[in-house]
matplotlib code that plots the C-alpha trace (Angstrom):
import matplotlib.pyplot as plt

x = [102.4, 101.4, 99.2, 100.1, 96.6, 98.4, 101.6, 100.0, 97.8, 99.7, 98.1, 95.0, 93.3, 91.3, 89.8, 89.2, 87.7, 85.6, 84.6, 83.1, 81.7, 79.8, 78.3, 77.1, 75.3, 74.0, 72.3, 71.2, 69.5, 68.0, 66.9, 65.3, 63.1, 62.0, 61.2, 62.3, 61.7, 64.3, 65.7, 69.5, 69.9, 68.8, 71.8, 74.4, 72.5, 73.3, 77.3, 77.8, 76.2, 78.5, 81.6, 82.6, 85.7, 85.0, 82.7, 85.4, 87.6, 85.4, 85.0, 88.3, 89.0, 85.7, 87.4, 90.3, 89.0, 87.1, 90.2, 91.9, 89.4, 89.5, 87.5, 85.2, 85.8, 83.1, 84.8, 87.9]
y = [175.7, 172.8, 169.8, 166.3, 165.6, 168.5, 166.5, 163.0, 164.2, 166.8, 170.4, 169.0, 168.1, 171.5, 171.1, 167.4, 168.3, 171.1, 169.3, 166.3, 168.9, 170.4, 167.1, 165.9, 169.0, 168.8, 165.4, 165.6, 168.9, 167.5, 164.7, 166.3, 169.0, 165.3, 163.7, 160.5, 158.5, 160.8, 159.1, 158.7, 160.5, 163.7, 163.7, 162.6, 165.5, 168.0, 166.7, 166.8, 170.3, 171.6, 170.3, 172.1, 171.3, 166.9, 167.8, 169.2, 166.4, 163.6, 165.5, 166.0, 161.9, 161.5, 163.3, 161.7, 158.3, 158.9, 160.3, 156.9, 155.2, 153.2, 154.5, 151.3, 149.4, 150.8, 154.1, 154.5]
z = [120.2, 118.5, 119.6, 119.9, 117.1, 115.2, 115.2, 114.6, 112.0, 110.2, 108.8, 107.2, 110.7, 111.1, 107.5, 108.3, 111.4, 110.0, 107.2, 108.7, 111.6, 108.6, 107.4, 110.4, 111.4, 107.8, 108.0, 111.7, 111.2, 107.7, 109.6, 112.6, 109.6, 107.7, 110.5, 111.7, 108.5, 106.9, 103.4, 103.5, 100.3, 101.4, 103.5, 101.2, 98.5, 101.3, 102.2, 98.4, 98.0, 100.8, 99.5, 96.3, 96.0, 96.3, 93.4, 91.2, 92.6, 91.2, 88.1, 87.8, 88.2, 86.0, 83.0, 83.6, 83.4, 80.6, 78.2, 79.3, 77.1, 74.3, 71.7, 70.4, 67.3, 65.1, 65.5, 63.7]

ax = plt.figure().add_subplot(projection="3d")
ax.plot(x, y, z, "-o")
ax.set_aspect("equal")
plt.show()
């Protein structure tokens, strides 16, 4: 039987939900072993390390970007 969130949010909710789950456990518990002064970039470093596949997204996009380039004049 399907949920009303299932419904509203179509079949990508669970991994959405996990997902973000994930992170936040990732950054709380980093934060509690640094301390309270914890830098923000050791929590983004361990979201990005736990998501594989946004890596090979933005890599993906990056390589895309960078065959729509011109090449520059002083190569011809």
């Amino acid at each position: 039987m399907t949920t009303l969130l299932d419904l509203l949010l179509g079949k990508y909710f669970w991994r959405l939900y996990l997902t973000v789950t994930t992170l936040l456990v990732a950054v709380i518990a980093l934060a509690v072993a640094a301390g309270s002064h914890a830098p923000l970039w050791i929590g983004a470093a361990a979201g990005w390390t736990a998501l594989p596949s946004a890596r090979r997204r933005w890599s993906r996009i990056g390589r895309s970007t960078r065959s729509q380039r011109r090449p520059s004049p002083d190569q011809s």
